[in-house]
Legacy VTK file of the C-alpha trace (Angstrom):
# vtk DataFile Version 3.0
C-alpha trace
ASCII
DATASET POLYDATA
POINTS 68 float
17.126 -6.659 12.562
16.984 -4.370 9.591
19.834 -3.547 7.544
20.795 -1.433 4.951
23.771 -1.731 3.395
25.530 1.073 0.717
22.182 2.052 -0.492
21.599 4.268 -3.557
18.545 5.381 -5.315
18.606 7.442 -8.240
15.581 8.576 -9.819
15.027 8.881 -13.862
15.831 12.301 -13.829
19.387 12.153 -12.528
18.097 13.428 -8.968
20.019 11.307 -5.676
17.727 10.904 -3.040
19.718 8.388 -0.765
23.643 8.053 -1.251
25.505 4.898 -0.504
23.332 5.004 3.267
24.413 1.929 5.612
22.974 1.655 9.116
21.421 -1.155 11.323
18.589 -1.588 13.309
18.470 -3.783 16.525
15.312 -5.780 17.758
13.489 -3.506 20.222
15.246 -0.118 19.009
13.402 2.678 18.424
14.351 4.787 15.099
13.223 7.993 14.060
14.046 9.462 10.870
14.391 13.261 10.391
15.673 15.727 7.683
14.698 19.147 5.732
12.429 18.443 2.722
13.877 16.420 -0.063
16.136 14.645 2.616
15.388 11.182 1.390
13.134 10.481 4.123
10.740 8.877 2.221
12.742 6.861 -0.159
14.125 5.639 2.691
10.548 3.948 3.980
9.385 3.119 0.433
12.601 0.837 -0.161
12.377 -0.494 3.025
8.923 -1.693 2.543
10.052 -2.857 -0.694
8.057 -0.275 -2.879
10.949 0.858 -4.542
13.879 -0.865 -5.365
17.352 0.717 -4.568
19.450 1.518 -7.750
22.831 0.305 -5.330
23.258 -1.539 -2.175
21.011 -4.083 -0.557
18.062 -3.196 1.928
17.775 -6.765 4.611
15.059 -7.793 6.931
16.273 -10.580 9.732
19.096 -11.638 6.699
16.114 -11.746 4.256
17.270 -9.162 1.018
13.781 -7.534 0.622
14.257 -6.666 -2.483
14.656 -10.353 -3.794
LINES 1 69
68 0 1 2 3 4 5 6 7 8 9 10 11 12 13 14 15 16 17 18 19 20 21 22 23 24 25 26 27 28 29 30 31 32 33 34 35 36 37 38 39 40 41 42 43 44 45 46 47 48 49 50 51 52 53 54 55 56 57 58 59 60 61 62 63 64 65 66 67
C-alpha cells in the first residue's frame, strides 16, 4: 500500500507545489494522476520515489516512511 499522509513541498522560492495532499493506494489499484501544468504532478512521483523529500507530511510504502 502507498500512503501519503498531509504532504507539503515547498520549493526555495516560496512556490507550493503539493499542499497538505493525503490519499492511499490499495495493492492491485490502478492510479492515474492528472492536472494542468504546474499541478504538482511531478513532485508528486519524485517524493514518492524518494527523490525529493516533502517539506510536511510523511510519504509510506507497505508502513515503510520512504523518506527515512
Amino acid at each position: 500500500m502507498i500512503y501519503f499522509d498531509q504532504v507539503s513541498k515547498v520549493y526555495a522560492d516560496d512556490s507550493i507545489a503539493l499542499d497538505k495532499v493525503s490519499f492511499t493506494v490499495a495493492p492491485n489499484e490502478f492510479l492515474t494522476i492528472v492536472g494542468h501544468s504546474g499541478a504538482g504532478k511531478t513532485t508528486l512521483i519524485k517524493l514518492l520515489l524518494a527523490e525529493e523529500a516533502p517539506t510536511e507530511g510523511g510519504v509510506f510504502f507497505e508502513s515503510i516512511n520512504v523518506h527515512k
